[in-house]
N, C-alpha and C positions, 0 to 999 in steps of 0.2 A: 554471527548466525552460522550456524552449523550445516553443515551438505547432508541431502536425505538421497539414500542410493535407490534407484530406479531401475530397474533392466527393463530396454524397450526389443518391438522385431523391428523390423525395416518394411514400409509399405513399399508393393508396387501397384498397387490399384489405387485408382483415385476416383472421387465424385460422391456424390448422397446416397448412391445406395449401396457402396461399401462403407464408408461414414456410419451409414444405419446396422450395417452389418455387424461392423466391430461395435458399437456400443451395447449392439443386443449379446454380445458374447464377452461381455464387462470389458471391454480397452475402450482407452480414448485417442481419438487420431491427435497426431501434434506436429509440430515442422518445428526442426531446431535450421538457425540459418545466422550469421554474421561471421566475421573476419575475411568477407570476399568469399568463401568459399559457395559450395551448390547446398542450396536447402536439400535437409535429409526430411522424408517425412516418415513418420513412424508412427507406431501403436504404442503407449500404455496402458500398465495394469492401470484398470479402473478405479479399484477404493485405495490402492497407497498412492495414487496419485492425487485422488481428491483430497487424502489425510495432508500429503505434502505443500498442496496447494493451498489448507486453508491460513493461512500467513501470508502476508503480501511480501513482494519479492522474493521469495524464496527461492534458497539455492537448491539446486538438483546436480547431482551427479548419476550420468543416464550411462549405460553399457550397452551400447549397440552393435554387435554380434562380436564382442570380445571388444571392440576400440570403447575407448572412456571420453564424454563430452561432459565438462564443466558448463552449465547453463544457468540463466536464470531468467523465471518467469516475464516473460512481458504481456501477454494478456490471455484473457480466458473469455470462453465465448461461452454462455450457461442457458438453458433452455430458459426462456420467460417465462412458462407457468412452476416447469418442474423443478427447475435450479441443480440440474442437473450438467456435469460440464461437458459441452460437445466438441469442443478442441482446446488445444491450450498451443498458443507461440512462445517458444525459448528462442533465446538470443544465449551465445556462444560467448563466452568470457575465457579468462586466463587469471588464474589466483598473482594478485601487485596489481590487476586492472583497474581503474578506476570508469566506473558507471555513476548513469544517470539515473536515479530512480525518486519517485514523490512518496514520502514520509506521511504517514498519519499523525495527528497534533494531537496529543491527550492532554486534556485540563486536570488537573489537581487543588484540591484547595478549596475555600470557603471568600466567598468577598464579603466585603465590610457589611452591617446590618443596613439595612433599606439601597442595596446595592443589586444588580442581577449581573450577569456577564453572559455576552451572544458571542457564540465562537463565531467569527466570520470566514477564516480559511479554513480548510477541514486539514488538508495536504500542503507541505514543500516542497519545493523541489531540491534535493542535493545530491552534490558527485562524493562518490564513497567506492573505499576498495570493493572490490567486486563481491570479495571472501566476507567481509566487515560490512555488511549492510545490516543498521541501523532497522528495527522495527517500528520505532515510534522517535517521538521528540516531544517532550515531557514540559510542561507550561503550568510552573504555579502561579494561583489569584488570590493565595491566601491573603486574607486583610487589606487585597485593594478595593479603592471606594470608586465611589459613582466619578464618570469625568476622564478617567483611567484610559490606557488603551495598551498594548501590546501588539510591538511590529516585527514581521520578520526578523529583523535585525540586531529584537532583542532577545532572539532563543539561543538558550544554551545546545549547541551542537554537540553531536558525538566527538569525540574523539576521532583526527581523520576524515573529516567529512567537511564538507567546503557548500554554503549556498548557494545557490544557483536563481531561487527566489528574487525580485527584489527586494530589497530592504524595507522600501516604505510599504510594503504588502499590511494591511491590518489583519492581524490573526486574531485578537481578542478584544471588544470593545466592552469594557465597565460599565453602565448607563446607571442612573436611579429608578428604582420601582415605580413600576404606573401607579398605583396606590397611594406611594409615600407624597408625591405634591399634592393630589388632592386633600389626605388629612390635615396637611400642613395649613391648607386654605381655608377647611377649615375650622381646625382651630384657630387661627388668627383673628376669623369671624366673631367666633363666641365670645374671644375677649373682648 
């Protein structure tokens, strides 16, 4: 995953109605904070940060009044109606670090005929270099039948990346179609 460059200011006012202040003048308040040190809080630009932000975990490289902070997202707080981002926390890394972050699971594939597949976990959890975080973690179903299942344990990991998950976690469970027993019953009838 690739670093998206940021220049933020330095806040010294705090509370809702500087919060309100800067988002009506496009920044967004954020706190970058880990390695022990003092939480910085600062302002960003408004839309490249929402551009930066729409990826989960994404790295950010921020410039706060000439120093360089390597960070990456840990959470956003978004307005309920407007979805709009009202703060964002960055946690402070170092490029060789190894982090924690939860993976989205994307399915691929087609399961067998009178087969359906319910994702059960949505996210993993895996420790990954900090620079080398993983977007997704990729789950084919093609051609498995009813009965099936998919555990943690059987995903192919990035390269680098270590689960954290447990193993017996079910991420994909195979079932047979509600449909397919009933016709089965009854044709069996007819004969």
């Amino acid at each position: 995953m690739s670093e998206q460059k940021l220049t933020a200011e330095l806040r010294t006012e705090f509370g809702k109605g500087f919060a309100r202040r800067a988002r009506m003048a496009g920044q967004i308040p954020a706190v970058i904070y880990g390695h022990g040190a003092e939480p910085i809080h600062i302002n960003l630009p408004g839309r490249a940060t929402t551009l930066a932000v729409r990826v989960s975990n994404a790295l950010l490289a921020i410039d706060v009044d000439g120093e360089q902070h390597l960070t990456l997202v840990k959470d956003i707080q978004r307005d309920p109606v407007k979805q709009i981002i009202e703060h964002v926390d960055l946690q402070t890394v170092k490029a060789g670090e190894k982090v924690t972050v939860d993976i989205a699971i994307h399915v691929s594939g087609e399961v067998a005929p009178g087969a359906v597949a319910s994702l059960e976990a949505t996210t993993v959890s895996l420790e990954a270099e900090a620079t080398h975080v993983p977007t997704a973690v990729e789950v084919n179903i093609e051609g498995r039948k009813a009965g099936e299942s998919i555990h943690a344990s059987d995903l192919e990991l990035p390269k680098g990346s270590t689960l954290l998950t447990e193993g017996d976690t079910l991420v994909v469970r195979i079932a047979e179609e509600a449909g397919a027993e009933e016709e089965e019953t009854t044709e069996a009838a007819a004969e």
